[in-house]
C-alpha positions as CSV (number, residue, x, y, z in Angstrom):
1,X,-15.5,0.4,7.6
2,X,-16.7,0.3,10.9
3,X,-19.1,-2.8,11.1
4,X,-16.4,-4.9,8.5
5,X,-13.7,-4.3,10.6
6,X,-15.8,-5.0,13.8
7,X,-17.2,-8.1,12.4
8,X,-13.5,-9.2,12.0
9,X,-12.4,-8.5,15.4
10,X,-15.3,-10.5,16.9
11,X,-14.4,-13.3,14.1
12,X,-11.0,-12.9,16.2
13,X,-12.3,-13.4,19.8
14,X,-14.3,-16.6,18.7
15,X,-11.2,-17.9,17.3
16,X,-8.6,-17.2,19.9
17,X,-11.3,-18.0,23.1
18,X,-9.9,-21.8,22.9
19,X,-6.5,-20.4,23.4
20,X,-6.7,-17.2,25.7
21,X,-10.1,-15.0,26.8
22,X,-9.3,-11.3,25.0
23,X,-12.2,-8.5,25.0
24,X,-13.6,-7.1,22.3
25,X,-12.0,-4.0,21.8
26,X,-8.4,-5.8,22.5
27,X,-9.8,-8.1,19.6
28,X,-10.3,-4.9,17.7
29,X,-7.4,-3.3,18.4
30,X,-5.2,-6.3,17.5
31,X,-6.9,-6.7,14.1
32,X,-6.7,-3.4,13.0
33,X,-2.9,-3.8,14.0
34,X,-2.7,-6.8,11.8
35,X,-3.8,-4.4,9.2
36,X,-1.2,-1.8,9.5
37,X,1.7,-5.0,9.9
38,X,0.2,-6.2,6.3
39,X,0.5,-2.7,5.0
40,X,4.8,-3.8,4.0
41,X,4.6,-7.5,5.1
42,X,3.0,-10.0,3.6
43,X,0.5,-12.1,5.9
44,X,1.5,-9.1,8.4
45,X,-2.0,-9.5,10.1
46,X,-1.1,-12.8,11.7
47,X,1.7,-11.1,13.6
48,X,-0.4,-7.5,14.3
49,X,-2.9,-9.9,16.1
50,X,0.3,-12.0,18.2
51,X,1.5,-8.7,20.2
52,X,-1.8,-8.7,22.5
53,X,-1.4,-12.1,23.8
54,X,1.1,-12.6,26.3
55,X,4.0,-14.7,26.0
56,X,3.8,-18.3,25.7
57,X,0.6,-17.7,23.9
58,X,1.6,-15.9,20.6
59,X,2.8,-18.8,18.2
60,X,-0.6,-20.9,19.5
61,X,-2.8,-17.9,17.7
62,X,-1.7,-18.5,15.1
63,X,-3.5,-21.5,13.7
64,X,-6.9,-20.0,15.0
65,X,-6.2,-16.9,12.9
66,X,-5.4,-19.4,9.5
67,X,-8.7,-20.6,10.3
68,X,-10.5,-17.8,10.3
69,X,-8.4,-16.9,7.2
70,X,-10.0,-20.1,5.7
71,X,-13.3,-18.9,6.2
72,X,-12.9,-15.9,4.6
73,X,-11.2,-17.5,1.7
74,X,-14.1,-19.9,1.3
75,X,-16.7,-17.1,1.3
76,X,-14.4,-15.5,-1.5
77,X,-14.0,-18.3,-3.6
78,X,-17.8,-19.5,-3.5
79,X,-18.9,-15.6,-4.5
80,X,-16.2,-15.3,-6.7
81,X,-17.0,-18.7,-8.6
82,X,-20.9,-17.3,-8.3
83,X,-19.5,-14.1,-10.2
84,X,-17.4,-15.4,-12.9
85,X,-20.7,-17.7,-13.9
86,X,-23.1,-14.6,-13.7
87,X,-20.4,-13.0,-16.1
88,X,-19.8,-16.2,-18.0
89,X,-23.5,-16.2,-19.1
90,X,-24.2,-12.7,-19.4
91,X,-20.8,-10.8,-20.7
92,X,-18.7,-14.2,-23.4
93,X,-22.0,-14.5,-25.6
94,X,-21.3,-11.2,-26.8
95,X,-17.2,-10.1,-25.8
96,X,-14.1,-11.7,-23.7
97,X,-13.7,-11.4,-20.2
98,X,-10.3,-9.9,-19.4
99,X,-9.2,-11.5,-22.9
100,X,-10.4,-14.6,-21.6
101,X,-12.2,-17.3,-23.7
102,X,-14.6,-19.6,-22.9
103,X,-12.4,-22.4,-22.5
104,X,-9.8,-20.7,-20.2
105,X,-12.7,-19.4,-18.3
106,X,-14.5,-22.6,-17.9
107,X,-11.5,-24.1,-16.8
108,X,-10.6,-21.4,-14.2
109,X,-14.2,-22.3,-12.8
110,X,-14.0,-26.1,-12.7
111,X,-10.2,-25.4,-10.7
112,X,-12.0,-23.3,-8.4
113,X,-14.4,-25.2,-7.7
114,X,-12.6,-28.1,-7.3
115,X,-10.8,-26.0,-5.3
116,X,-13.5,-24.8,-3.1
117,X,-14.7,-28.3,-2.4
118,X,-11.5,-29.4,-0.9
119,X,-11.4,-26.6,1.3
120,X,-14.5,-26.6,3.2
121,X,-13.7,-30.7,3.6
122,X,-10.6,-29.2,5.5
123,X,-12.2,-26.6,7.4
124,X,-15.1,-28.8,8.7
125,X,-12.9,-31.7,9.5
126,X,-10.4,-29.3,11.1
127,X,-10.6,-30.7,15.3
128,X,-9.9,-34.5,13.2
129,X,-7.2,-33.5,11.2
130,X,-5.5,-31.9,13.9
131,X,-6.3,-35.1,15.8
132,X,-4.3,-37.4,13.3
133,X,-1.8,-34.4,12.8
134,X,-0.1,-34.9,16.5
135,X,0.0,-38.5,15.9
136,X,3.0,-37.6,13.3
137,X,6.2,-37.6,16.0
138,X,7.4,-34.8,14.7
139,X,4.8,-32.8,14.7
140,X,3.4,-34.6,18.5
141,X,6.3,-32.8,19.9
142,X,4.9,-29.4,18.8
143,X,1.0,-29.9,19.4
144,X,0.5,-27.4,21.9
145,X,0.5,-24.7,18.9
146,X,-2.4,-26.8,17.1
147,X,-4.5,-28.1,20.1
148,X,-6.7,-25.2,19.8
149,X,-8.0,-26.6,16.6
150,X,-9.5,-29.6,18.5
151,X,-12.2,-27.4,20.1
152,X,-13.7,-26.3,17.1
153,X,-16.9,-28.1,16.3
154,X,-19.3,-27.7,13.2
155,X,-21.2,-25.1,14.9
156,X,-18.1,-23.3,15.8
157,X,-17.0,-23.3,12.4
158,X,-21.0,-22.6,11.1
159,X,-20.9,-19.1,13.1
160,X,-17.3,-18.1,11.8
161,X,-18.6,-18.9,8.2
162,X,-21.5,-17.2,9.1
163,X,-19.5,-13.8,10.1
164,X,-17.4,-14.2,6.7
165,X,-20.2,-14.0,4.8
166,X,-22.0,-11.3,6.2
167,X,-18.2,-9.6,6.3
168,X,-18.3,-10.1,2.3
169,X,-21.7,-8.5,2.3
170,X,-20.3,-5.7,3.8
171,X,-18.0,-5.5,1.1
172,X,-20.5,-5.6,-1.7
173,X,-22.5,-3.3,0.0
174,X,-19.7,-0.5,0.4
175,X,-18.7,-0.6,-3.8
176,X,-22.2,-0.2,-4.7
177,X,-22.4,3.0,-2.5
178,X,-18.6,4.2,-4.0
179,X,-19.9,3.2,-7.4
180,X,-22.8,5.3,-7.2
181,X,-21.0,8.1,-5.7
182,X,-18.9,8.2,-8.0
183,X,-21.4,8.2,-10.7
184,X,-20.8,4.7,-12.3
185,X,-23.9,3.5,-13.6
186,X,-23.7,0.5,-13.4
187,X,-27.3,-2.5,-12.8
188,X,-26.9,-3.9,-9.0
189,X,-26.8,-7.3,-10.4
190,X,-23.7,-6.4,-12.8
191,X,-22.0,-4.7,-10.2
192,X,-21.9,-7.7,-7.3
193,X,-21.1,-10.2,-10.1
194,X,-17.7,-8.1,-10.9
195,X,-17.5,-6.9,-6.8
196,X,-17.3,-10.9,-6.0
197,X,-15.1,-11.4,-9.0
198,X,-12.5,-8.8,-8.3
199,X,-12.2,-10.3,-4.4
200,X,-11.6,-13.2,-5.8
201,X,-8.7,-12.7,-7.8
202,X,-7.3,-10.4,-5.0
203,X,-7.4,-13.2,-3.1
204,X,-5.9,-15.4,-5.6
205,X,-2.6,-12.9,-6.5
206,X,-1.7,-12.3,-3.3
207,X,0.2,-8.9,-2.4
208,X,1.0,-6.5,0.3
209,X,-1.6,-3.9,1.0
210,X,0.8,-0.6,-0.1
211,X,1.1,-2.3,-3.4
212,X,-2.6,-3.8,-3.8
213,X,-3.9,-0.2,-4.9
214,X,-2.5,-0.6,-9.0
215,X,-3.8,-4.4,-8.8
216,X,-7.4,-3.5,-7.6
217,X,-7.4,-0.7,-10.3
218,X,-6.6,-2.9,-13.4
219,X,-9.0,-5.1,-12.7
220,X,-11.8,-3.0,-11.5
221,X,-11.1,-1.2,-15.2
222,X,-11.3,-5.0,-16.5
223,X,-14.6,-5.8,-14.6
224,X,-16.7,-2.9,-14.0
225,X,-15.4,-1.5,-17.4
226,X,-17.4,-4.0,-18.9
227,X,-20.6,-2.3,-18.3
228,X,-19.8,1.4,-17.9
229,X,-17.2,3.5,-19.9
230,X,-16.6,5.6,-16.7
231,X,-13.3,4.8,-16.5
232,X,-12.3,7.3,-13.9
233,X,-15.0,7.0,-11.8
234,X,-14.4,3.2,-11.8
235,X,-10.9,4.4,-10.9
236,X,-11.6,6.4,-7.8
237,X,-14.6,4.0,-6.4
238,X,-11.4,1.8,-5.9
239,X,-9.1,4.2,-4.7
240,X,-11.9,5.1,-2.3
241,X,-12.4,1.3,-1.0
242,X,-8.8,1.1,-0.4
243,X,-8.2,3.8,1.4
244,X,-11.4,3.6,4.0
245,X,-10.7,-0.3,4.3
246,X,-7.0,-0.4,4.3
247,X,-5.3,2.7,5.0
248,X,-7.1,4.7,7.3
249,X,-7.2,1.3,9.7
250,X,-3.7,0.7,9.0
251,X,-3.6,4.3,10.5
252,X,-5.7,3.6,13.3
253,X,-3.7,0.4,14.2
254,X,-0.3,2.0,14.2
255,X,-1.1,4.3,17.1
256,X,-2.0,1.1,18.7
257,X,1.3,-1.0,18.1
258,X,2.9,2.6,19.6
259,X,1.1,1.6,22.6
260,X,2.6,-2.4,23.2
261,X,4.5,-3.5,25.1
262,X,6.0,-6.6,23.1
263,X,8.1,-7.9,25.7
264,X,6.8,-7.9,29.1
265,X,8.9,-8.3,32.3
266,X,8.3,-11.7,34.0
């Protein structure tokens, strides 16, 4: 919990440099009072992370945290996509996938993909998007919020990639140990196939975190059932991974919005 959360706060600092200088640990405060903001709102993070800059610089953090969202998203999509083929191959020859058949499923691949393609075009041609962006007059009049964008280069963007993957790896890494624990046997190949396919349709049906915990079930039943009739273990293994990645931050980051003061004196 420790090292995906702190890989995420320093995701943060990199972000958020081009717009204001924050420490560490105020970068890891602020995210894990992003997480206790998503906890009832949706896309609460964005506004957890807002309260430890100081006026004037809240509304311009906001487009470095989308991009960092971005990255993430990428890193889901392209593990997800890597899944669902693992699963296509090894799983349709002999049953459906979540009562899918191979034509829905190959579709649902090729839009992901596609997808996927156009997103990394937009996230590595970010700084000349943003360029054309404030030649728009409406949007000119508003560019201090984007400018931020214009500093990131393609190694910028490499080393945020970088820290999304090894973030997802984190991930993977924690349902393995939650699946053995839990005494789901389940091969290690079989198991990050469905891991990188359950992220990726969290990330597609989007939801906030209090209600996420009957989502992530269903389809951990759908996914990991296919290879192991543990059903309750599969069950608590995801009740486990939401509490220790959601909840108990969320925890943590409420005693830390106690703590701001959101409107300073001038």
């Amino acid at each position: 919990m420790l090292v995906n959360w702190g890989i995420e706060a320093k995701k943060w600092q990199l972000l958020i440099k081009p717009v204001r200088d924050v420490s560490y640990f105020a970068a890891f405060r602020a995210v894990l009072s992003g997480v206790s903001f998503s906890m009832f709102i949706p896309s609460g993070d964005y506004v957890g992370k807002m309260f430890y800059l100081p006026e004037g610089y809240r509304l311009r953090s906001l487009t470095q945290s989308i991009a960092g969202s971005m990255s993430q998203l990428i890193v889901t999509l392209a593990a997800g996509l890597g899944g669902l083929a693992y699963l296509r191959m090894d799983i349709l020859p002999q049953k459906e996938l979540a009562g899918l058949s191979v034509f829905w499923l190959d579709s649902l691949m090729y839009v992901i993909m596609s997808g996927l393609i156009a997103l990394l075009l937009i996230y590595y041609k970010i700084a000349r998007l943003t360029t054309l962006a404030e030649k728009i007059p409406f949007i000119y009049r508003y560019r201090i919020f984007i400018q931020g964008l214009e500093e990131f280069g393609t190694k910028e963007l490499t080393r945020i990639l970088l820290l999304s993957v090894i973030r997802f790896v984190v991930f993977i890494v924690q349902y393995l140990l939650v699946l053995y624990i839990f005494g789901v046997n389940i091969q290690p190949t079989d198991a990050i196939s469905a891991t990188c396919a359950l992220f990726l349709v969290l990330a597609l049906v989007p939801t906030i975190t209090i209600a996420e915990l009957g989502l992530r079930g269903e389809v951990s039943i759908q996914l990991f059932g296919l290879f192991s009739a543990n059903t309750l273990g599969i069950v608590a293994a995801s009740a486990m991974i939401w509490v220790v990645n959601l909840i108990i931050p969320a925890l943590a980051g409420s005693l830390f919005i106690l703590g701001i003061k959101i409107f300073r004196n001038k």
